[in-house]
C-alpha positions in Angstrom: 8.5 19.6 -173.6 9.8 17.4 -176.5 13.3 17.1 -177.0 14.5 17.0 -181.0 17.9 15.1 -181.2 19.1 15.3 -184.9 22.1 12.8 -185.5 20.6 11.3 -182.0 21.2 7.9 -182.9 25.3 8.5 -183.3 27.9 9.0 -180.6 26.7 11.5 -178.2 23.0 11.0 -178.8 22.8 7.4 -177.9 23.9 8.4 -174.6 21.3 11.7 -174.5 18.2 10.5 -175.5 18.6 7.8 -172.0 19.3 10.6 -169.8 16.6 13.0 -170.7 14.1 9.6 -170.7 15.0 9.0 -167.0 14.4 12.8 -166.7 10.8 12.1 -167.7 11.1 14.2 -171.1 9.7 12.6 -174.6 12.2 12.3 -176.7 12.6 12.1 -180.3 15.6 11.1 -182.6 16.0 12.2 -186.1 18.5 10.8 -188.2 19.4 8.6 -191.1 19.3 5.4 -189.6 18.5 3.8 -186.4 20.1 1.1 -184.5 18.8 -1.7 -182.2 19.2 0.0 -179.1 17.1 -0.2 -176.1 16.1 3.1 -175.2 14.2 3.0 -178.5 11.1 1.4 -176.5 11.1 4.7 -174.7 12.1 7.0 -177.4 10.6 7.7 -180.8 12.7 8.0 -184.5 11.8 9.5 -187.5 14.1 8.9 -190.6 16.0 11.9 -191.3 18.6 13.1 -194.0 20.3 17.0 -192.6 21.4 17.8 -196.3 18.5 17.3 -197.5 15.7 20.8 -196.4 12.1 18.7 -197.0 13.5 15.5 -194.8 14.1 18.5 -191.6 10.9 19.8 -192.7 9.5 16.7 -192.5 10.2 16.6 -188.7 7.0 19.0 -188.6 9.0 20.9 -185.3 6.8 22.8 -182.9 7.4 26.0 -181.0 8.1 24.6 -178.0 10.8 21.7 -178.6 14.0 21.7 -177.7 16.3 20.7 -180.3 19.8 19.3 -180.4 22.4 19.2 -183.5 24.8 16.4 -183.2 24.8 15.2 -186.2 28.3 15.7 -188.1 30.8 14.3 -190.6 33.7 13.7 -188.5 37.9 13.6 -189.2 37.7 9.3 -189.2 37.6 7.9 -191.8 40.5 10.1 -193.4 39.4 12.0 -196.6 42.0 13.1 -199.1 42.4 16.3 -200.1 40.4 16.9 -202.7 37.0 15.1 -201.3 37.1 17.0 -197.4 34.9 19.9 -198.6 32.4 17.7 -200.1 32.9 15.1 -197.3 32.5 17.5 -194.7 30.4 20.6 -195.1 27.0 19.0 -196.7 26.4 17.8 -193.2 28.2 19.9 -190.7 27.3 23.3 -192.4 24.5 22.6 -194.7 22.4 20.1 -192.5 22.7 22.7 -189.9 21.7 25.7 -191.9 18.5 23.3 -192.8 18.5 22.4 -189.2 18.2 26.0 -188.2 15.8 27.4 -190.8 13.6 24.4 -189.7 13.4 26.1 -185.8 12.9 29.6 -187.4 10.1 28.8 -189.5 8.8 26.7 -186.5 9.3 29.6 -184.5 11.7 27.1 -182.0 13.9 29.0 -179.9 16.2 26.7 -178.3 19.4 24.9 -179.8 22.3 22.9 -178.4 24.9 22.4 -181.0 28.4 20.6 -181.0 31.4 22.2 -183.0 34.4 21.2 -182.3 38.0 22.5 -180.7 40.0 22.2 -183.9 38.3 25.4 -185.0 41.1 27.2 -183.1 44.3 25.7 -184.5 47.3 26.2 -183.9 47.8 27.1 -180.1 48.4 31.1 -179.2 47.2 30.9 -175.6 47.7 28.4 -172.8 45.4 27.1 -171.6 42.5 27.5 -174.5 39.3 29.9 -173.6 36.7 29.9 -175.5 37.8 33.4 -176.4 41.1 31.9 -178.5 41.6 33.2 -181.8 39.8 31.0 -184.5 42.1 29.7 -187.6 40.9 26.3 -188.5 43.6 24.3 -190.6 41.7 22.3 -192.4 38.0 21.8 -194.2 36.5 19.7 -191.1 37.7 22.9 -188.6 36.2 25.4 -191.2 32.8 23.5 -191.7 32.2 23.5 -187.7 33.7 27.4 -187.9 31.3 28.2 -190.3 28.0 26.8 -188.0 29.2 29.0 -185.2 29.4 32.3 -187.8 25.8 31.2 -188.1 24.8 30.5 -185.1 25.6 34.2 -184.6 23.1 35.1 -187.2 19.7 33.1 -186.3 20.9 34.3 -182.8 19.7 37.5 -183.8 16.6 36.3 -184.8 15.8 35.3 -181.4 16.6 31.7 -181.1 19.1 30.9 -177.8 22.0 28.4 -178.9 24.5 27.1 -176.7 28.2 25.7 -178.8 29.9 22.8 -177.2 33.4 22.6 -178.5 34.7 19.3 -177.7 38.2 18.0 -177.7 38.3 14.5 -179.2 35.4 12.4 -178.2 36.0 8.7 -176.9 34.2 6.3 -175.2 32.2 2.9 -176.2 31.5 1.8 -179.0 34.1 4.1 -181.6 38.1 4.0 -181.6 38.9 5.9 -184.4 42.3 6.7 -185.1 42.9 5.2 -181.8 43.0 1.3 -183.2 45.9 2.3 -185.0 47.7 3.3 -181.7 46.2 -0.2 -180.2 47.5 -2.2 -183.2 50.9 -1.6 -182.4 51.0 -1.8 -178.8 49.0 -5.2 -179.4 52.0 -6.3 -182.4 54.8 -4.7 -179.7 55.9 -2.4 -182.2 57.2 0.8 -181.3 55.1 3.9 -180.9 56.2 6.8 -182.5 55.3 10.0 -180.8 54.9 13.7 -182.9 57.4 15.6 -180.4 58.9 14.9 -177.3 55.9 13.4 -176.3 56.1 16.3 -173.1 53.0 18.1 -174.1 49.2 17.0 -172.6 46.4 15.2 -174.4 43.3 15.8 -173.5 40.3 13.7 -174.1 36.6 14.3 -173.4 34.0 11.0 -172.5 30.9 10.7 -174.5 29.4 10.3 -171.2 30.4 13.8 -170.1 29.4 15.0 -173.5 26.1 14.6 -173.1 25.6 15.5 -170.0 27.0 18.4 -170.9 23.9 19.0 -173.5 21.7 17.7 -170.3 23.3 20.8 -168.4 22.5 23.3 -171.2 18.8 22.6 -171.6 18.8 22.9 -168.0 20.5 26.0 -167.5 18.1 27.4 -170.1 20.1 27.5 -173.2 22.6 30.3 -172.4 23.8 32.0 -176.0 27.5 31.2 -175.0 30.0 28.5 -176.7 31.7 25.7 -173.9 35.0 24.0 -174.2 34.7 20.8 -173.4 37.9 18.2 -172.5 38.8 16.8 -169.5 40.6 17.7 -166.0 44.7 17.9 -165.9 45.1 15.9 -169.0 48.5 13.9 -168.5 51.8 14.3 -171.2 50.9 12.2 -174.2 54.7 9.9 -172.9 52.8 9.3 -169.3 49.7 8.5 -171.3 50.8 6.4 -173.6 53.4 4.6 -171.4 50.8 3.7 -168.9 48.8 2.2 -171.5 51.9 0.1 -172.5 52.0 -1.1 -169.1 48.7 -1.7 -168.8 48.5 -4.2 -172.1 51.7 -5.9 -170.8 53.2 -4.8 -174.4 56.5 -4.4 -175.3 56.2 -1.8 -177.3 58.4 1.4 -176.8 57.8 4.9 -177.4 60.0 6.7 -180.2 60.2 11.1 -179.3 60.7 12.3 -183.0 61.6 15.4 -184.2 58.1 16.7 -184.4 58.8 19.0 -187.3 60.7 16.7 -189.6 57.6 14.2 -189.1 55.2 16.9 -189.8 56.3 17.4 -192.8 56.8 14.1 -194.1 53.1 13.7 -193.2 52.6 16.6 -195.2 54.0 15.3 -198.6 51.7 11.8 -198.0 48.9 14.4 -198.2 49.9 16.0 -200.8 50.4 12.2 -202.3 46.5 11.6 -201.8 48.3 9.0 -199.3 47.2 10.4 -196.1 47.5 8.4 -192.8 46.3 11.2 -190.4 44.5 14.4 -191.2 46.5 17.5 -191.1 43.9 18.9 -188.5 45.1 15.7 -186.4 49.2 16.1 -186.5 49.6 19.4 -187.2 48.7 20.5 -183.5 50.0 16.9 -182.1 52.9 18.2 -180.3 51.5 21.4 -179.6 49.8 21.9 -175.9 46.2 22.1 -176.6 44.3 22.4 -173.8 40.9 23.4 -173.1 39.9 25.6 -170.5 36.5 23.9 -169.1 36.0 26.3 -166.3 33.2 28.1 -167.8 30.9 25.1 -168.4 31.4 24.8 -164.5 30.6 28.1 -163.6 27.4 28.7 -166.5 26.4 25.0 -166.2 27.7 23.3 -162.9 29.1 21.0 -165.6 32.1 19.4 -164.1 33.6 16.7 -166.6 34.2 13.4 -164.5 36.6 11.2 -166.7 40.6 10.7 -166.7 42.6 10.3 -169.8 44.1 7.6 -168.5 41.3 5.9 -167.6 39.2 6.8 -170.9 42.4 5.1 -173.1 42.4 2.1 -171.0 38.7 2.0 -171.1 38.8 2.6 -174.9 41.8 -0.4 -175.2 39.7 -2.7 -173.2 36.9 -2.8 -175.5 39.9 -2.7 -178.5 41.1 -6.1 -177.2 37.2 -7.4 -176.5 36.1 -7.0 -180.3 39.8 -9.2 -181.1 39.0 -11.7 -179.3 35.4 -12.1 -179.7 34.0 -11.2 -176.6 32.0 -8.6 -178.0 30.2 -7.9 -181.3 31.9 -6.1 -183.7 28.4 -4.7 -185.1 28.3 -2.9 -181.4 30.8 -0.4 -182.9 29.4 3.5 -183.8 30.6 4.6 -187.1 31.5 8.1 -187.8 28.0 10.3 -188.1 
């Protein structure tokens, strides 16, 4: 069997291709560029634009592949207002719509695909199934919505997709809006929090990530969408404050009121000034957490990374690229 990874050479895929190579599988990754990376002497690459139909085509898929969609537009850099729809939904919806009638003409009937958890929005049930209601709250949330909706389509068509719906990714090699958190623990500024800073954060490692698409393909492919975060995430006040500790800052955290910041927040947006995506702050003091127990029972997936330790991972390599220690070319873009 060959295994398609589109957008394989971005976060999650540069950790998937090397796990189904040990597996013995060939492996190819199609995407729009390709970095230096070892596993490439093992793996093939063809050049390959999602918005564009005749560069999927151009993949020549067979029957029997199995194909993976992680390739995605995501919330960093921040977009203002008027460019997210454009920024976000030539990729996320249209590359996959491309992606998808590329398996159906090929007659390909397997598909691992990664939305993502802010297609739920605001919290109604605690903790999140994979049953919540769906009410994205921005255009990032509604392009990712909008792949499920048709998923649920070529689904009936015959092709098996499994939907990962992660909460936010971390791990080597991106920060995101997390440097701006490490900027001012490295300056000793203070922290402001969104809230009390009582409510849990949950993060989910790259490394889990793809295993998690390593589980699917091995589970066959079941037609089910997977939350995907990790175990007994920790308040965001414990989180951060252990960080604190750890970088020997003296940096303090500030509880604000979370609706008066909220708001303020919302007028920069409206100012085509934005400093975090309203996807990002308008859940920040809200307790979203992901319910991962079905990946475990469908998938025997079992996530195997703490916050905690995926922050002060994520700081270490923070302070590394400051002071030289590693390249700063070793960092992964946004896809």
């Amino acid at each position: 069997m060959r295994h398609v990874i589109f957008g394989g050479d971005g976060f999650v895929g540069r950790h998937l291709a090397p796990k189904l190579v040990a597996d013995g599988e060939e492996v190819l990754v199609a995407d729009i560029v390709k970095s230096n990376l070892p596993h490439y002497r093992s793996v093939g690459f063809i050049k390959c634009d999602v918005t564009d139909p005749a560069s999927v085509a151009a993949v020549r898929l067979k029957a029997d592949d199995m194909v993976y969609n992680l390739s995605a537009k995501m919330l960093s850099p921040i977009q203002v207002r008027a460019k997210r729809h454009d920024f976000f939904f030539p990729v996320n919806f249209h590359g996959t719509e491309h992606i998808m009638q590329a398996m159906d003409k090929a007659g390909v009937a397997k598909l691992v695909h990664y939305t993502t958890d802010m297609i739920y929005g605001h919290t109604v049930t605690r903790p999140m199934t994979e049953d919540h209601p769906v009410a994205p709250l921005g255009e990032y949330g509604w392009s990712k919505q909008k792949t499920e909706e048709l998923a649920a389509e070529w689904r009936k068509r015959g092709i098996s997709i499994s939907l990962f719906r992660p909460r936010l990714i971390i791990g080597p090699g991106r920060l995101g809006i997390l440097e701006k958190l490490f900027k001012l623990i490295d300056w000793n500024l203070p922290v402001p929090m969104i809230g009390s800073g009582r409510n849990p954060y949950q993060f989910i490692s790259v490394f889990d990530c793809a295993e998690a698409a390593r589980a699917a393909w091995k589970a066959g492919v079941p037609n089910e969408a997977y939350n995907l975060g990790s175990l007994n995430p920790p308040p965001v006040k414990k989180l951060l404050g252990d960080l604190i500790r750890h970088a020997g800052s003296r940096s303090i955290l500030v509880p604000t009121p979370g609706w008066a910041v909220k708001r303020t927040l919302d007028l920069l947006d409206l100012m085509n000034m934005p400093i975090m995506d309203p996807e990002q702050y308008l859940i920040a003091d809200e307790e979203c957490v992901l319910d991962v127990s079905k990946a475990g029972r469908q998938l025997g997936w079992v996530p195997h990374y703490r916050d905690e330790d995926m922050l002060i991972a994520a700081y270490t390599e923070y302070r590394a690229k400051k002071t030289g220690q590693i390249a700063a070319t070793a960092h992964v873009p946004a896809e």
